[in-house]
ZAMARGU-4260 file (C-alpha; in steps of 0.2 Angstrom, whole numbers, plus 5000, padded with zeros to 4 digits):
<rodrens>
0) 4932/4949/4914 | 4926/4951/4897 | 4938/4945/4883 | 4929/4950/4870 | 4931/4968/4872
5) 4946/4968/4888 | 4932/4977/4901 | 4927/4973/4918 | 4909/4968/4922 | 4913/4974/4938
10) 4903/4957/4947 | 4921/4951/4950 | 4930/4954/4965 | 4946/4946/4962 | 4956/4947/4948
15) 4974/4937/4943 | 4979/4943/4926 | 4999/4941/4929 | 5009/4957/4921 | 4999/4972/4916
20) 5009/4985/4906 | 4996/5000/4914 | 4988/4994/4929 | 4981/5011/4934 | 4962/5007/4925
25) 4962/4993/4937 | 4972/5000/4953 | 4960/5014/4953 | 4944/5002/4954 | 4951/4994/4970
30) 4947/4996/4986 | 4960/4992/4997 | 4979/4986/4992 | 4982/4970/5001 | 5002/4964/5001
35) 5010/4950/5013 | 5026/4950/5005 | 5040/4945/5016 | 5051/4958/5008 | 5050/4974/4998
40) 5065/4987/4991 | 5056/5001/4985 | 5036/4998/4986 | 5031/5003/4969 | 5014/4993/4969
45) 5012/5001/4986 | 5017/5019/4980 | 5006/5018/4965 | 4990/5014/4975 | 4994/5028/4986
50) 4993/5042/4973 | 4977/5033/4968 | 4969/5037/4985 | 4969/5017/4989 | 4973/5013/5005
55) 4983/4995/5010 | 4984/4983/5023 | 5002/4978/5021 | 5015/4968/5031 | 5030/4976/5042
60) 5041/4966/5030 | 5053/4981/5025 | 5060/4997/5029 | 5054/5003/5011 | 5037/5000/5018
65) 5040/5007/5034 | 5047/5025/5027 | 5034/5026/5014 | 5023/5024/5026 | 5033/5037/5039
70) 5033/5023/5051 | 5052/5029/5057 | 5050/5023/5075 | 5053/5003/5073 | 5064/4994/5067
75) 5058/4977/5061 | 5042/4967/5064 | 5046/4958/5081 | 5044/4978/5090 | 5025/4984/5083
80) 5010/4974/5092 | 5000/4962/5078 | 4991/4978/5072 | 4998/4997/5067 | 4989/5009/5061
85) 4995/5023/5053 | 4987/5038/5044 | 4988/5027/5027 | 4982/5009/5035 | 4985/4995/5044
90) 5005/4989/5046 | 5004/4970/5051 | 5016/4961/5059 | 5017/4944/5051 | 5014/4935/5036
95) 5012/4917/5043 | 5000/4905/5038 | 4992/4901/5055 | 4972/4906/5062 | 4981/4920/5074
100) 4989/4928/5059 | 4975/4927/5048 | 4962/4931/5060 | 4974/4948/5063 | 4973/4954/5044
105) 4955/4947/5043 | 4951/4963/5057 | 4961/4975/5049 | 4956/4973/5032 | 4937/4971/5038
110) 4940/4990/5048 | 4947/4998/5033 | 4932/4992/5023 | 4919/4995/5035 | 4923/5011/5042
115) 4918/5024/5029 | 4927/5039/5039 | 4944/5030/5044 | 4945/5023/5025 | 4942/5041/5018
120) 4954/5049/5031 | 4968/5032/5024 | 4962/5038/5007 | 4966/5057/5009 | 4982/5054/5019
125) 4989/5041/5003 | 4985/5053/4992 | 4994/5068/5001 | 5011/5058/5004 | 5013/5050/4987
130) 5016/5066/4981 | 5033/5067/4990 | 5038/5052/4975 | 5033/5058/4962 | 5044/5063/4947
135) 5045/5083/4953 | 5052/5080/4972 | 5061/5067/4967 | 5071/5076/4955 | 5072/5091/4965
140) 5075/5081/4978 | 5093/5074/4968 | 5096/5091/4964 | 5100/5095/4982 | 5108/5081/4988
145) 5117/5071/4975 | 5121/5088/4963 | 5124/5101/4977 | 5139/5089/4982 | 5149/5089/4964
</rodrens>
């Protein structure tokens, strides 16, 4: 990171520059979205890679994850194998800090970045469902259900 003028050199490959007002210039530089939280409401981070075409390898830690995801047939992490895959990326199942679990995002994140075809196909598939957040569906999506009831 260059100070001086607030650019990228792009030689870096991890960055931790605490908040960001607009992280899209940097979001849509990254490869992959990586989150191991243990919990998550809403996944904005997650939602906001997606329309940027970046796909994740994120923890099973929450039905927010799971429905943005469309992963509607579990119900918590102790049901899916280590490893999920779904059309946007790998779902893992744990977040502990032991070789097993390590060594399982290790493999999915090494897939994601080394097989061209899956990533573009994760990447395409992103792209394609963050559209149902954004502001239009959303709004038309109140209109329905909260509006058509009053």
């Amino acid at each position: 990171f260059d100070e001086s003028n607030q650019s990228y050199t792009g030689s870096e490959e991890v960055y931790f520059l605490g908040f960001q007002s607009n992280p899209y210039p940097l979001l849509s530089r990254a490869k992959l979205l990586i989150m191991t939280s243990r919990w998550e409401g809403l996944p904005i981070a997650l939602l906001e890679a997606m329309a940027l075409g970046v796909p994740g390898t994120i923890s099973n830690c929450s039905d927010g994850i799971r429905k943005a995801w469309q992963v509607e047939d579990c119900k918590s992490q102790l049901e899916l194998p280590e490893n999920q895959w779904t059309s946007f990326g790998a779902l893992v199942s744990g977040v502990d800090n032991n070789d097993k679990t390590m060594n399982v995002w290790v493999v999915a994140i090494r897939r994601l970045l080394e097989d061209g075809v899956l990533y573009d196909q994760c990447s395409q598939a992103s792209k394609t469902r963050s559209k149902d957040f954004d502001i239009k569906s959303v709004l038309d999506f109140w209109k329905r259900k909260v509006l058509a009831k009053d």
